[in-house]
N, C-alpha and C positions, 0 to 999 in steps of 0.2 A: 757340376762335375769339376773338383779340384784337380787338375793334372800336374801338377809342381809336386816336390818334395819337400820334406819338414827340414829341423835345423838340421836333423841326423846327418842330411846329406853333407860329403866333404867339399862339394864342389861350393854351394851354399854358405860354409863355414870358413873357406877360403875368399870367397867375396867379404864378407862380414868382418874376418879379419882384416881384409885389406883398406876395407873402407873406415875402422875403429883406427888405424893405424894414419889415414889421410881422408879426416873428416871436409875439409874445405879444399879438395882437389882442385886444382886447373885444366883446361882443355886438354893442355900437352902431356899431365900429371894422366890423367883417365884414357888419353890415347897409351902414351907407353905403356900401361896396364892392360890394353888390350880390349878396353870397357866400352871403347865409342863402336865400333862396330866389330863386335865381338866373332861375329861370323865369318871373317876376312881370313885369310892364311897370315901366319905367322910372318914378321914380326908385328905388322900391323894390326891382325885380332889374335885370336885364340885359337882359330880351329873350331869355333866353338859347335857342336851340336844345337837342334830347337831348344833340346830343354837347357840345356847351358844358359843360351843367351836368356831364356825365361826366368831362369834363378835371375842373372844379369839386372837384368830388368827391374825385377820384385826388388831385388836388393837396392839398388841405387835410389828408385821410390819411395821405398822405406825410409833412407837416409834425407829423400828430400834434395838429392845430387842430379843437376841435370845435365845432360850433354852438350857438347857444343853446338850454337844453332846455325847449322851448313847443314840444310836441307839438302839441296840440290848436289853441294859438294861428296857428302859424306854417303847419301843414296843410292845416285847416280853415278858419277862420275869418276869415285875413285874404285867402283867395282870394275868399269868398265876398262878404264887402265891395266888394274890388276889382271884382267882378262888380256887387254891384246898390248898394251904399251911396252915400252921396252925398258931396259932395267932402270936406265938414266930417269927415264919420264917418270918412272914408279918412286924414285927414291929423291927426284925433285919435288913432285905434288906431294906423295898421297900422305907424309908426315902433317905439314901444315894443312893439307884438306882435314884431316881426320883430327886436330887440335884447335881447328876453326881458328887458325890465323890465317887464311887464306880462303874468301866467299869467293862463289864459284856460282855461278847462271848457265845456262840451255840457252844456246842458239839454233834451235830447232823449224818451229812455226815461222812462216813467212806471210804474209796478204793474203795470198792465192793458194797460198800451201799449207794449210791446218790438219784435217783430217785425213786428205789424201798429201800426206810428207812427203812421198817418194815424187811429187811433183816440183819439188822445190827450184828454186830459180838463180839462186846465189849461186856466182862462178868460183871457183877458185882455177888459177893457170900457174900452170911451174914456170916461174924464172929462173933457173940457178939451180943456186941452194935457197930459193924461197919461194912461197905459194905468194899469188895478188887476189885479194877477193874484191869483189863488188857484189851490190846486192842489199839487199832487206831483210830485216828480221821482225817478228814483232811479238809480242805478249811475251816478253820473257823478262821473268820475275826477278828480283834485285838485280836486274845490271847496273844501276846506276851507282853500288857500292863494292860490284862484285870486282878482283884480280882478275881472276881468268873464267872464261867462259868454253864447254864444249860445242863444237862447233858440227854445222856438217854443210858438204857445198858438195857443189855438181863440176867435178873434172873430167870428164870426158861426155859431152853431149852425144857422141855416135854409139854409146851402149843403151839399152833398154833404161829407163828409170831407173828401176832399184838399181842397176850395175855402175854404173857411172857416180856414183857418189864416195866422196871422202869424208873421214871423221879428225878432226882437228883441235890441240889444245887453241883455246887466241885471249892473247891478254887484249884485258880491255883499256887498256892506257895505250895500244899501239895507236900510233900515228893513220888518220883517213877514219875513225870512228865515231859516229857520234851517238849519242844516246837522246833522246826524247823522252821524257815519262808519260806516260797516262792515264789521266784521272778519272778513276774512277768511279761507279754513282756515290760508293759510299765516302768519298772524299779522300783515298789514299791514292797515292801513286806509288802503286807495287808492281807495276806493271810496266813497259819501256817499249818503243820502237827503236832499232840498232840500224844504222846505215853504216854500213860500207864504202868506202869509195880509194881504191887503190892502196889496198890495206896489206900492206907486208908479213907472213909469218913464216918465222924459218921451216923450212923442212923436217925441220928436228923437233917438230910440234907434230907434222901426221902422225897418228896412233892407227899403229898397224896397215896394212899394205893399202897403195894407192886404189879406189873403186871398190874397196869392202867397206866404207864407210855403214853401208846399209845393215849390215849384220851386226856394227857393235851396234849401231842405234837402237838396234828391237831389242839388244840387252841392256842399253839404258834404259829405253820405254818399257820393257818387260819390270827392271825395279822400279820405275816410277808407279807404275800401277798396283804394284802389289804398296809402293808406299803411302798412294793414294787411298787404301781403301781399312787403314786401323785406327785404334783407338779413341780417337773423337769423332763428332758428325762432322766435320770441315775437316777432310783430309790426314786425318789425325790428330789434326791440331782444334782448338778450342774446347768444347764442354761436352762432357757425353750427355743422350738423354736422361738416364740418372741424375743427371747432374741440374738438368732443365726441370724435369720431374720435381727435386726436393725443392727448388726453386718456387715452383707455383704452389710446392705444400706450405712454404714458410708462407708465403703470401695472405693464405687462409683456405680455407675450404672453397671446393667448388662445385659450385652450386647446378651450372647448366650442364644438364645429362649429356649435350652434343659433345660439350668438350671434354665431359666426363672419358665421354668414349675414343675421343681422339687422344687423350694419353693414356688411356689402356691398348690401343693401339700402335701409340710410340713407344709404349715398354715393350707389346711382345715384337717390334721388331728390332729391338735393341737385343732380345733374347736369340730373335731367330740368327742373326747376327754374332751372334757371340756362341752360337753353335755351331754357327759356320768356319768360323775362325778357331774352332777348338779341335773339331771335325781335320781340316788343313793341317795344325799341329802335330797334331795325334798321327797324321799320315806320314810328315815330316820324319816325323822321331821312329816308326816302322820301316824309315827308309824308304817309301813310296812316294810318288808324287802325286798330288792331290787331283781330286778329281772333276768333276763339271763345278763341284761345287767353287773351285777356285776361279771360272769364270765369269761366275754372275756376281760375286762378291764387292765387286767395284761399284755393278751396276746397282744393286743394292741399297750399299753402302751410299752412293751420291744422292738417290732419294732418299732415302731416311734422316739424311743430314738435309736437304732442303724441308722434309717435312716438322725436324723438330723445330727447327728457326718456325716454321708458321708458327706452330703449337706455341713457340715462347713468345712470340707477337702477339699472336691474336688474345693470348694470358692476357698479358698487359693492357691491352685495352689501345682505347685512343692517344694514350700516354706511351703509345709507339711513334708518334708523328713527332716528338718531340727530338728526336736525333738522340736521347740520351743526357737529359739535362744532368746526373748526376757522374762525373767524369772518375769520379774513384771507387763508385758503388757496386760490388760486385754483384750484387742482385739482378734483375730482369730490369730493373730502371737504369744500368750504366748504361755507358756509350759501348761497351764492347759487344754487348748484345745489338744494337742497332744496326753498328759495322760486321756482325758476325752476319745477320739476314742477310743484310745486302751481298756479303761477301757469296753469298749460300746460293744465290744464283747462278754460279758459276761452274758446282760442282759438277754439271753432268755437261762441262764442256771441256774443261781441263782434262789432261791426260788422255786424251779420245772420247769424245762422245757420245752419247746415253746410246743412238741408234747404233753408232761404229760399234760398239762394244755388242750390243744386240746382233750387229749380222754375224761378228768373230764368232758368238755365241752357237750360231744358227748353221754355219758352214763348218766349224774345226770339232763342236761338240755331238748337234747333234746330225751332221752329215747333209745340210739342205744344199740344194745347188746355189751359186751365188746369184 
């Protein structure tokens, strides 16, 4: 099911020209264009509709043009601004969020606070004109390179959980932070613990009103999930199984009917996936909002990406034990494939939980009591 349009379209033709015209664009060069997150209001995107950004997309691919890498910045964070910040705070970030000169981390997860967040523990107290946090944070991914990080802390202990929380810019150079990495099995530190201790942030950092923190946060977590569950098996990012698939074809034939059928397996859910995902679009672009299928999509999406890392493992043979002796080899023998498995364990704990996502499923879709 092709759902793009051909060159005919002008919208298409205006991408094409613009990218013929700034073949070697820069972060800054693709944001003013409106190219990094196309979907934003203007001046920062386009306005753009689903199919918009899909020309977008196909076209920059095409070119081989990629966007700046602020995950967390350009996903999360600067929608969330753009939702409740105020003019100052939109027109200080979300330029340099959206031109990846400024990485940006989630202060979100705590020890004791993962799945259920709204337990969080981290204070912040008003002095003045400035909030004092104390407190822990932990799994959160590039802080140790990140400027500023979204924040959220618990300002008033005497409201219910979810009410009592604030949502906060916090650079990560202020004074009383430290950062800790954690290494992980497969040998990166992408990961970080964040301590707080008497950590000063102006008041001209809370993003929108004190104790609503809780409601931008589910419109973070709300695009984190939907950004967690496209284009590659690992969160969008790494290799699709097409891509594992031609892999074990160049290898050579294969012989063992079990595995025969475990990638016929990971093709049709590569398919049932990309129906689901086309299915959501198509809804998008009728102006509806998608339907159950948009809830299990994630959950999906993290096994399929755990199960093609086995499928390209277990390919390989015992020459997986090897951590990846060949370090430039784009094949099933580099190290990116080693670090991709390991990584791949991860997926159904990130962004909410294989079962969190299963009870949302079970309570908001199909009506179970909790």
């Amino acid at each position: 099911m092709d759902i793009l349009p051909g060159l005919e379209d002008p919208r298409r033709q205006e991408v094409r020209s613009w990218i013929e015209a700034n073949p070697a664009p820069t972060g800054r060069e693709l944001s003013e264009a409106g190219f990094v997150a196309p979907h934003l209001p203007r001046p920062y995107g386009l306005d753009a509709d689903p199919m918009f950004q899909l020309i977008i997309d196909d076209e920059l691919k095409r070119a081989g043009i990629k966007r700046p890498d602020n995950v967390i910045g350009i996903g999360w964070a600067a929608p969330t601004l753009i939702t409740a910040g105020t003019q100052d705070q939109i027109t200080k970030y979300v330029p340099r969020i959206l031109s990846g000169e400024d990485i940006w981390c989630q202060l979100f997860s705590e020890p004791e606070s993962g799945s259920d967040l709204a337990s969080l523990r981290t204070s912040a107290v008003r002095d003045g004109d400035e909030w004092v946090i104390n407190g822990q944070k932990i799994w959160t991914s590039g802080a140790q390179y990140s400027r500023y990080g979204i924040l959220i802390a618990r300002t008033d202990t005497s409201l219910p959980k979810h009410k009592g929380i604030s949502y906060f810019v916090c650079p990560m150079d202020a004074p009383g932070i430290e950062i800790r990495p954690i290494k992980s099995m497969a040998g990166a530190e992408s990961f970080n613990e964040v301590f707080f201790t008497d950590v000063r942030i102006p008041h001209a950092n809370l993003v929108g009103d004190v104790n609503d923190g809780w409601r931008l946060a589910k419109v973070t977590l709300g695009n984190e999930r939907v950004g967690l569950s496209k284009g590659g098996v690992l969160w969008g990012m790494g290799p699709t199984a097409l891509d594992i698939i031609d892999s074990i074809r160049a290898a050579g034939p294969v012989t063992d009917p079990v595995m025969r059928q475990r990638i016929v397996q990971l093709w049709m859910e590569h398919n049932i996936l990309e129906i689901i995902r086309k299915k959501i679009v198509m809804a998008r672009l009728r102006g509806e909002h998608p339907g159950p299928e948009a809830s299990v999509n994630k959950i999906l999406a993290d096994e399929h990406g755990q199960n093609a890392m086995l499928v390209a493992r277990d390919a390989i043979g015992a020459h997986s034990m090897l951590m990846g002796s060949h370090d430039d080899d784009d094949t099933l023998y580099g190290y990116s494939w080693y670090s991709q498995f390991m990584f791949s364990r991860a997926l159904t704990i990130g962004g909410g939980t294989g079962e969190v996502q299963r009870n949302i499923l079970g309570e908001r879709v199909f009506g179970l009591p909790r």
